[in-house]
ROMAR-205386 format. One record per residue (C-alpha): chain; residue number from 1; residue in three letters; x negated, y negated, z negated. Coordinates in steps of 0.5 Angstrom, whole numbers, plus 2048, in hexadecimal, padded with zeros to 3 digits. Last residue first. Layout:
REM ROMAR-205386
  kette   nr  rest  east  north   up
      A  NUM   ALA     X      Y    Z
...
END
This chain:
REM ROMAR-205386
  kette   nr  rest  east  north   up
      A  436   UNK   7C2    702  834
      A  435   UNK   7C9    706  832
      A  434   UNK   7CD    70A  837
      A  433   UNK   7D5    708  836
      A  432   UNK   7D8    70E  83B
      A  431   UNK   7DF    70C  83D
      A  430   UNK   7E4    711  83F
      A  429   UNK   7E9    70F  844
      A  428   UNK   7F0    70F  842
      A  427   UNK   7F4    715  843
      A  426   UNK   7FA    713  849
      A  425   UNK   800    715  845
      A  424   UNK   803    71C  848
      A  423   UNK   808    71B  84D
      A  422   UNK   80E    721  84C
      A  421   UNK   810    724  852
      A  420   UNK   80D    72B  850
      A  419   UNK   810    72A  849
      A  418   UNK   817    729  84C
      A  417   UNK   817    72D  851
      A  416   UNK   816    732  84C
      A  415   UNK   81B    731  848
      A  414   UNK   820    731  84E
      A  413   UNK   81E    738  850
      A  412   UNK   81E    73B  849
      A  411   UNK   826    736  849
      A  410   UNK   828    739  850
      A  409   UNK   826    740  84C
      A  408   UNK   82A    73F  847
      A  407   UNK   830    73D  84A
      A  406   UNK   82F    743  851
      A  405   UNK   82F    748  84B
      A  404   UNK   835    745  847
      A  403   UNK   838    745  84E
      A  402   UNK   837    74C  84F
      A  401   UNK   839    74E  849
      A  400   UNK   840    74B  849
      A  399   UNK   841    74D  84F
      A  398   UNK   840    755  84D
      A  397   UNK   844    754  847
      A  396   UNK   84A    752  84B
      A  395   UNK   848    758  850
      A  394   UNK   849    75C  84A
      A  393   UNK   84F    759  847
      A  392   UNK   853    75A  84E
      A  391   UNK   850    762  84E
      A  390   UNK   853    763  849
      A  389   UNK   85A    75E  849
      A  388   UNK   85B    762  84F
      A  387   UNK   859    769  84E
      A  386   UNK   85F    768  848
      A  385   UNK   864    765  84C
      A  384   UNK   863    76B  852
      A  383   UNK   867    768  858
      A  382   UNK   863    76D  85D
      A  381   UNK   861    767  862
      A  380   UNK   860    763  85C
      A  379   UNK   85C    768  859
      A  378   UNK   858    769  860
      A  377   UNK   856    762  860
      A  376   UNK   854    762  859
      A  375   UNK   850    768  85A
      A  374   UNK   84C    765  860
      A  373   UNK   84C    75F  85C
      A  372   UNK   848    764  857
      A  371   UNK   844    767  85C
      A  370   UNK   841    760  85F
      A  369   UNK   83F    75E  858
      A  368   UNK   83C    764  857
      A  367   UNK   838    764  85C
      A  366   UNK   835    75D  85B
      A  365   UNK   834    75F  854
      A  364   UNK   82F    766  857
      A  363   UNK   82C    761  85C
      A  362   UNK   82B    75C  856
      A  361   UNK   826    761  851
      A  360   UNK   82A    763  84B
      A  359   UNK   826    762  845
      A  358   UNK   82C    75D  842
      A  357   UNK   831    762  843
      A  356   UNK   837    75D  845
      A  355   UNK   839    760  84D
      A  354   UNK   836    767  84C
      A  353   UNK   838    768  845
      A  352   UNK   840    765  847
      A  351   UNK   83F    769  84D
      A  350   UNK   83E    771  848
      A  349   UNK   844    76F  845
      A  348   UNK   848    76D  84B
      A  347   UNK   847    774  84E
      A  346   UNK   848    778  847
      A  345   UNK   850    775  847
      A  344   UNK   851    775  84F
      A  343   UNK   850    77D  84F
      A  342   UNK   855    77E  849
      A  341   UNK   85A    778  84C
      A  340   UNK   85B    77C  851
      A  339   UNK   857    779  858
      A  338   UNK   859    77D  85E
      A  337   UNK   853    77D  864
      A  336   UNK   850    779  869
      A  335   UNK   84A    77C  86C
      A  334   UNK   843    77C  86B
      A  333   UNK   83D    77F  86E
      A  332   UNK   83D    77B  875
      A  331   UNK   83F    775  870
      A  330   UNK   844    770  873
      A  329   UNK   841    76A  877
      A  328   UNK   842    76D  87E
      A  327   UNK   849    76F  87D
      A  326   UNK   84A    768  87A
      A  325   UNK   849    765  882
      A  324   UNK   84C    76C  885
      A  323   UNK   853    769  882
      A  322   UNK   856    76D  87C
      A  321   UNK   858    766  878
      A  320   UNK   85C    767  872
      A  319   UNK   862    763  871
      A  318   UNK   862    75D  86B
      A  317   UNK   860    759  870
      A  316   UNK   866    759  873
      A  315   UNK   86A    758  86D
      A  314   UNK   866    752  86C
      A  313   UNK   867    74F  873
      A  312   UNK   86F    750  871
      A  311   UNK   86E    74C  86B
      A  310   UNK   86B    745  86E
      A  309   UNK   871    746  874
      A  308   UNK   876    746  86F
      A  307   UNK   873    740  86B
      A  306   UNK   874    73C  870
      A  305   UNK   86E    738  873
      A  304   UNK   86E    731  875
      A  303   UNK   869    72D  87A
      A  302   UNK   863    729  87A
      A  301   UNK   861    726  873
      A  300   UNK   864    72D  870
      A  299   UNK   86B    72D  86D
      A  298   UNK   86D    732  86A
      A  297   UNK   875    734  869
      A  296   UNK   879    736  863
      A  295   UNK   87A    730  861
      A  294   UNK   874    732  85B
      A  293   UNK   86F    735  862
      A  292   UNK   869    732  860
      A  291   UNK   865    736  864
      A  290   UNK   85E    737  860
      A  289   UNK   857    733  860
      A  288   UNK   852    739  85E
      A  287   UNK   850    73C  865
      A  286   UNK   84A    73F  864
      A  285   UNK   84B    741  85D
      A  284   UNK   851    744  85E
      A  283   UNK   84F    747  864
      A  282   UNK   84A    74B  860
      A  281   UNK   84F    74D  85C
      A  280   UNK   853    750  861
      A  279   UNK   84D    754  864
      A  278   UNK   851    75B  863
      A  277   UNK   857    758  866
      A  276   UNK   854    758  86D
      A  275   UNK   854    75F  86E
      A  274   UNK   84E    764  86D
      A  273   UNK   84F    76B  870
      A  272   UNK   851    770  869
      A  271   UNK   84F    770  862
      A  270   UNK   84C    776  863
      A  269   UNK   847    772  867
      A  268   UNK   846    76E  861
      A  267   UNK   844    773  85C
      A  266   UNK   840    776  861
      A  265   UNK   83B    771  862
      A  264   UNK   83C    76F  85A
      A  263   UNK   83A    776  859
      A  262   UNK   835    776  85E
      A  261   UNK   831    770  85B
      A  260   UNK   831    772  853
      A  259   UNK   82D    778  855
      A  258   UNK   829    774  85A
      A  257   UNK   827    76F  853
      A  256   UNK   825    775  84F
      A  255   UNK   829    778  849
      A  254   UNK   827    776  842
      A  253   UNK   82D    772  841
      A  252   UNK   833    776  844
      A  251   UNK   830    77B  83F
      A  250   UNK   838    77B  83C
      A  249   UNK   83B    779  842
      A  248   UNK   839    77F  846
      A  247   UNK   83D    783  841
      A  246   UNK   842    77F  842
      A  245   UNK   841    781  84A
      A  244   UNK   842    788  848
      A  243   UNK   849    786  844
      A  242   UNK   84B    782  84A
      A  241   UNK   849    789  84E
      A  240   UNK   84D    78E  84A
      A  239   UNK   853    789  849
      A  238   UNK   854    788  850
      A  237   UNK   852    78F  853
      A  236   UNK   858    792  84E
      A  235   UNK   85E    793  851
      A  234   UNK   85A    794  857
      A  233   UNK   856    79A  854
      A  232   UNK   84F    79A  852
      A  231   UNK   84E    7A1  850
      A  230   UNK   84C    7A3  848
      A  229   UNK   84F    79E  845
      A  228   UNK   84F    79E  83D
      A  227   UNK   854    798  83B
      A  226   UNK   851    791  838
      A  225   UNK   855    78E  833
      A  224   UNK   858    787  836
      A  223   UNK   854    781  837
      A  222   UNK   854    77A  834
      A  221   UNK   85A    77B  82F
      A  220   UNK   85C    775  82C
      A  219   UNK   85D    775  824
      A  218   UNK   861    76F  821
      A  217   UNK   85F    76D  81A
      A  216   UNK   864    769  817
      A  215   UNK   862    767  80F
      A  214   UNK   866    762  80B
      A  213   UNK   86E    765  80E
      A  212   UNK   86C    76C  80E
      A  211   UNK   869    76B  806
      A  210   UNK   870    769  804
      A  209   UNK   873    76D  807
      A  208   UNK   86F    772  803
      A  207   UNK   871    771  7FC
      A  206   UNK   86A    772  7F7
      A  205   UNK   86D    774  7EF
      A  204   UNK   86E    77B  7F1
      A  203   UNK   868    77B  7F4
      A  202   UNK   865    779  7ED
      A  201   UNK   85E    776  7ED
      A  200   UNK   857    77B  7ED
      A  199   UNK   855    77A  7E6
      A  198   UNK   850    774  7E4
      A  197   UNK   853    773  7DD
      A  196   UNK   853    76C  7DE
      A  195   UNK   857    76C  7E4
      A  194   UNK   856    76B  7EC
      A  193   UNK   85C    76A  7EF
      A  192   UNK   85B    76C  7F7
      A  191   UNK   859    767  7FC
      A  190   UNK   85A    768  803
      A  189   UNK   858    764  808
      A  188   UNK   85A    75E  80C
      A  187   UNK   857    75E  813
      A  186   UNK   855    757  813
      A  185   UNK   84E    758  816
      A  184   UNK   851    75B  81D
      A  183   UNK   854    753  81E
      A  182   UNK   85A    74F  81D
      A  181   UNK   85E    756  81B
      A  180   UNK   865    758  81F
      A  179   UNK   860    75B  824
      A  178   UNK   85F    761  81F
      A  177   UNK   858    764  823
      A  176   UNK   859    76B  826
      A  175   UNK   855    76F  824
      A  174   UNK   852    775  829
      A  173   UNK   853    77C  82A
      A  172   UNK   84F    781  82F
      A  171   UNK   853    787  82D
      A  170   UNK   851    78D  82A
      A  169   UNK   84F    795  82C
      A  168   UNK   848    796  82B
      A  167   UNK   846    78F  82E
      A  166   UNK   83F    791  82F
      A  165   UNK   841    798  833
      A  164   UNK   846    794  838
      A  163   UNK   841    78F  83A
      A  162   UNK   83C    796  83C
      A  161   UNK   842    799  83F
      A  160   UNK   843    792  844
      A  159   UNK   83C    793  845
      A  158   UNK   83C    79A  847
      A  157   UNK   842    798  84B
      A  156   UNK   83F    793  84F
      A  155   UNK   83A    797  851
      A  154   UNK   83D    79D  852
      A  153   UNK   842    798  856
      A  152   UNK   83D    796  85B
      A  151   UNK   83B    79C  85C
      A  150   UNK   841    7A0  85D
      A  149   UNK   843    79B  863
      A  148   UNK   845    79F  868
      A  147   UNK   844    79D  86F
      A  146   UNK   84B    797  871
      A  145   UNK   84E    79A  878
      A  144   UNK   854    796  878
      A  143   UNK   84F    78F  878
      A  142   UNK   855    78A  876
      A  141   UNK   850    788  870
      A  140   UNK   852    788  869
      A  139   UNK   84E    78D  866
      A  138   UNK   848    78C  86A
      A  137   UNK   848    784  866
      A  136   UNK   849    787  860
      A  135   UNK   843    78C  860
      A  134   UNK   83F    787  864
      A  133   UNK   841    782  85F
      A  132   UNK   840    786  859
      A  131   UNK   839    78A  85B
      A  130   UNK   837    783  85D
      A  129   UNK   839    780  856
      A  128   UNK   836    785  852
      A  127   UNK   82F    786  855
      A  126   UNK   82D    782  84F
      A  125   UNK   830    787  84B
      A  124   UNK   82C    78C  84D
      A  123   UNK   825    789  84B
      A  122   UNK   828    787  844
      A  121   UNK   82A    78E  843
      A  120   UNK   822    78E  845
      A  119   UNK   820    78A  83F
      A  118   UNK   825    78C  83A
      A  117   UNK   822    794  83A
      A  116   UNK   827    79A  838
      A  115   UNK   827    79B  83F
      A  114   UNK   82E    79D  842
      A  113   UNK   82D    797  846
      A  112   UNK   827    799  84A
      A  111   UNK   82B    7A0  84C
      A  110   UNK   830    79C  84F
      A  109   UNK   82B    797  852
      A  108   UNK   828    79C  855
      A  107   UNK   82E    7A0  857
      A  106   UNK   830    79A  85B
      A  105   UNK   82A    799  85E
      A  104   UNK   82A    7A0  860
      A  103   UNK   831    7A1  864
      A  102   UNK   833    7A8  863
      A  101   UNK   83A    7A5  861
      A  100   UNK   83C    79F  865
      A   99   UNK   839    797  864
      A   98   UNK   835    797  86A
      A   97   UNK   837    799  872
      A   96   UNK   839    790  873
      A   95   UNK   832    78F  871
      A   94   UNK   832    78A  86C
      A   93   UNK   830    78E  866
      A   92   UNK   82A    790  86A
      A   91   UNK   828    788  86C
      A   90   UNK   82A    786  865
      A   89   UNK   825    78B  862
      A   88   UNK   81F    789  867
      A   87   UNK   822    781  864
      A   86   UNK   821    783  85D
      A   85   UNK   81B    786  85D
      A   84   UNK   818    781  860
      A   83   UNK   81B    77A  85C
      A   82   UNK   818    77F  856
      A   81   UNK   81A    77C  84F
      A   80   UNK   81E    782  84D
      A   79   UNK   818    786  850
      A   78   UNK   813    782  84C
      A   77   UNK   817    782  845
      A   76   UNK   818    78B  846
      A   75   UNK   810    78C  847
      A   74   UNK   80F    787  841
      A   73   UNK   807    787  841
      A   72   UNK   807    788  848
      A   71   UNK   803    78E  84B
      A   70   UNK   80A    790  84E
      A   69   UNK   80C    78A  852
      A   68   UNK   807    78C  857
      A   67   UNK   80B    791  859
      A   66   UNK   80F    78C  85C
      A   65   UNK   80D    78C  863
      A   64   UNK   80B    784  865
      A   63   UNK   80F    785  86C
      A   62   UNK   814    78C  86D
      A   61   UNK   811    78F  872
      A   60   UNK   812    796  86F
      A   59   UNK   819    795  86D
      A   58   UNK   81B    796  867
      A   57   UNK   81E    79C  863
      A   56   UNK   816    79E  862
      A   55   UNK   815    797  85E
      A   54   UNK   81B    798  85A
      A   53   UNK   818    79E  857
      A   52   UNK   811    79B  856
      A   51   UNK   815    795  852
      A   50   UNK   81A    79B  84E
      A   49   UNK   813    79E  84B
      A   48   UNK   80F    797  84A
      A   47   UNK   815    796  845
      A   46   UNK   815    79C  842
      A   45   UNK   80E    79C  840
      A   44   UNK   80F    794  83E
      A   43   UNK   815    796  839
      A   42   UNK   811    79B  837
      A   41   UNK   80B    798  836
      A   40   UNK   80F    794  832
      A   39   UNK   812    799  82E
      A   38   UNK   80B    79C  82C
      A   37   UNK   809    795  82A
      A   36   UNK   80F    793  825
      A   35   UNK   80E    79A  822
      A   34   UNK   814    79D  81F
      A   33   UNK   814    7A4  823
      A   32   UNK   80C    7A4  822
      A   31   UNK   80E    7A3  81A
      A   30   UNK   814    7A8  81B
      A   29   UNK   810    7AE  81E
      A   28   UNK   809    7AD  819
      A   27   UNK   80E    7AD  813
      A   26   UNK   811    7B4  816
      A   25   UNK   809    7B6  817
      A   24   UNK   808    7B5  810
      A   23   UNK   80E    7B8  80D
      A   22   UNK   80D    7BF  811
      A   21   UNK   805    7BF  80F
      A   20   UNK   808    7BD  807
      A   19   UNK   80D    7C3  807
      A   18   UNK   808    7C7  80B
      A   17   UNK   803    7C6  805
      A   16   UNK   808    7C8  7FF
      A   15   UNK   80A    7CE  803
      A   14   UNK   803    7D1  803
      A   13   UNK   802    7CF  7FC
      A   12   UNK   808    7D3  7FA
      A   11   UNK   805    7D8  7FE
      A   10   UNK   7FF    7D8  7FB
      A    9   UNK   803    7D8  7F3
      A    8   UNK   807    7DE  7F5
      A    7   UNK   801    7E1  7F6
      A    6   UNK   7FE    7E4  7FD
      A    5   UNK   801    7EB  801
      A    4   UNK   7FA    7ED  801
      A    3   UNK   7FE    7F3  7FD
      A    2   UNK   7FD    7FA  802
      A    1   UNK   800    800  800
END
C-alpha cells in the first residue's frame, strides 16, 4: 500500500497558494479592464480598424486616400474632420445603386455604430442628414421601380433603436411656465408650516385647493414614449427618421460644416420648388412704403390700385412653379417630399443651430437662412400654423442677427477710418542747446 499520499497539512498549504494565485490573477484582469490606457489603446486600435476598413470599400482612385488617417493620435476625430472621407462616401451613397442591403458602405456604418466608442458614433452621425435625405427623397419619388433601400434603413433603425434604449420607455417632458406670473422668477412656492417641534406637518391640516390655486404646474410632452421598431413602416418612416434626426441635433454642435450644408440643401428641396413667398420678408425690406388702402382704394403717384386686383397677385403667388427654370434650381438628389410636423420639429431645430451658432461659418448660415424661407414657404402653402410661427420666428431671429453684425462691423470700420483719418500734430522740432 502506498501512503505518499501527503499530509492534510500539505494539501491544505497547496490549497491556500492556489487561492491566492486565482485572486492575483482576477485582481490583475479587473485592473487591466479598469485601466484609463489600456482602453484608450482600445479605442484607437478599434479606430484605426474600422478606417483600414473604410479605405478598401472606396475606390482606388480616390485622391488623398484615407488610410492616413489612421496613424493620427485621434484616428475617430480626424476621420470626423476629413472633407475627403466625407466626400468619397458622398459619391458612393449617392449613386443611384446604393442604400439597398448588401450595400458595403451602409454595412460599414451600421456596424460602426453598433460600436460602443462615441467618436465613431459621431462619425455615423455625420452621414446623417445625407443618408435621411437621400432615403426620404427616393421614398417619395415618382420612380416606380424604387431599388430596396434596407441599407439606408438599417442604419437609421440602429440609430432609432440606440435612442429607444437611452430613453427606457419614457417620454420627453418638459415644464411649462405659469403665464398668469409676471416672470418665470415669480412661481409661488409651496411653504408648509413648520412647528417648533419640528414633525412633519399634518396632511389633514393642508387643503389641496388651496395648493391648486397657488401653484399651476403644466407638463408638455415633447416626444412620446419611444416603441421598439424592427422594420421602418410607412405609418411610422416620419417618426423614425424625426426621432434620428433628433438624434442628429444632440451633437449638431460637433458635426462639421459639410455635414450641416447637405442638411440645409435637403431640407430646403423637401420643402419643395422656390416661390415668391418665400423671399417675402426680404421684400418688405426692400419696399418698406405701403399702400394705404384706408378708403378701400390705394393710391399711387401715377395711377390706383384696387384691392381685389392687390389680392388676387398674391394668391397666384402662392401656386408653386413647376416651370424648366425652377426645375434646374432643384437638387439633382433631393425632392419635394411631406413634411408632418414629426420631420419639421427636429428640422428647424437643427436650422435654428446652423442660423444662430455663433462658430458656424457663414456658407452654413446663408444655407439655413434659405431652407428656413424655403419652409416658410411650404408651411403657407400647406397652412400649417405651428410650422409658420416656427419658422417666421427664426427668420426674424436670423435678420435680427444679421443687422446687428452689419451694425458692429460698420461701426469697427468707421472707428478705423477715423483714426487713420486723424491728422497727427506736427512735432516741434527739437533744439539742440551746445554749450562754448
Amino acid at each position: 500500500m502506498d501512503f505518499r499520499g501527503g499530509s492534510p497539512s500539505s494539501s491544505t498549504t497547496s490549497s491556500s497558494q492556489n487561492h491566492q494565485n486565482n485572486n492575483g490573477i482576477s485582481a490583475l484582469t479587473t485592473t487591466t479592464n479598469t485601466d484609463p490606457m489600456h482602453s484608450w489603446w482600445e479605442s484607437i486600435s478599434k479606430a484605426r480598424s474600422r478606417i483600414h476598413s473604410l479605405s478598401t470599400l472606396l475606390p482606388e482612385h480616390t485622391p488623398n486616400p484615407i488610410s492616413s488617417l489612421a496613424d493620427s493620435d485621434a484616428p475617430a476625430r480626424s476621420l470626423l474632420s476629413s472633407i475627403t472621407a466625407y466626400t468619397a462616401v458622398s459619391l458612393s451613397l449617392s449613386s443611384p445603386s446604393s442604400g439597398s442591403g448588401d450595400d458595403p458602405i451602409c454595412n460599414w456604418l451600421y456596424d460602426t455604430f453598433l460600436s460602443s466608442d462615441p467618436d465613431l458614433r459621431l462619425v455615423v452621425l455625420s452621414f446623417i442628414p445625407l443618408i435621411a435625405g437621400l432615403y426620404l427623397s427616393r421614398v417619395h419619388s415618382l420612380q416606380t421601380l424604387t431599388p430596396s433601400l434596407a441599407g439606408f434603413e438599417a442604419v437609421l433603425l440602429a440609430v432609432y433603436s440606440s435612442e429607444t434604449k437611452s430613453r427606457a420607455g419614457k417620454a420627453v417632458v418638459i415644464s411649462i411656465p405659469d403665464l398668469s406670473q409676471p416672470s418665470l422668477y415669480h412661481t409661488p412656492r409651496v411653504r408648509f408650516p413648520v412647528s417648533s417641534s419640528k414633525k412633519k406637518p399634518d396632511s389633514a391640516k393642508i387643503n389641496p385647493s388651496s395648493l391648486s390655486k397657488t401653484v399651476r404646474q403644466t407638463v408638455g410632452v415633447l416626444s412620446a414614449p419611444l416603441e421598439p421598431q424592427t422594420a421602418i413602416k410607412s405609418t411610422k418612416r416620419a417618426v423614425i427618421v424625426g426621432v434620428v434626426l433628433d438624434c442628429y441635433y444632440k451633437v449638431v454642435s460637433q458635426m462639421p460644416s459639410w455635414s450641416k450644408l447637405d442638411f440645409c440643401r435637403f431640407v430646403k428641396e423637401w420643402a419643395g420648388q422656390d416661390c415668391d413667398c418665400k423671399s417675402e420678408f426680404d421684400q418688405n425690406e426692400q419696399n418698406p412704403e405701403a399702400v394705404d388702402f384706408s378708403n378701400g382704394v390705394g393710391e399711387d403717384e401715377n395711377h390706383e390700385i384696387e384691392i381685389e386686383g392687390n389680392v388676387l397677385d398674391n394668391m397666384k403667388s402662392l401656386e408653386i412653379r413647376d416651370d424648366d427654370e425652377n426645375l434646374e434650381n432643384c437638387g439633382a438628389r433631393g425632392t419635394r417630399i411631406l413634411l408632418p410636423w414629426e420631420l419639421v420639429q427636429p428640422s428647424l431645430r437643427i436650422l435654428g443651430h446652423c442660423l444662430l451658432g455663433p462658430l458656424n461659418a457663414n456658407d452654413v448660415k446663408d444655407a439655413a437662412s434659405l431652407a428656413v424661407r424655403c419652409l416658410y414657404a411650404r408651411a403657407s402653402h400647406d397652412l400649417v400654423p405651428q410650422a409658420i410661427l416656427a419658422t417666421r420666428s427664426l427668420i426674424q431671429l436670423d435678420k435680427r442677427s444679421r443687422e446687428a453684425a452689419a451694425m458692429v462691423a460698420a461701426s469697427a470700420a468707421n472707428t478705423a477710418g477715423s483714426n487713420a483719418n486723424t491728422p497727427s500734430k506736427a512735432k516741434k522740432p527739437e533744439i539742440l542747446l551746445v554749450s562754448k
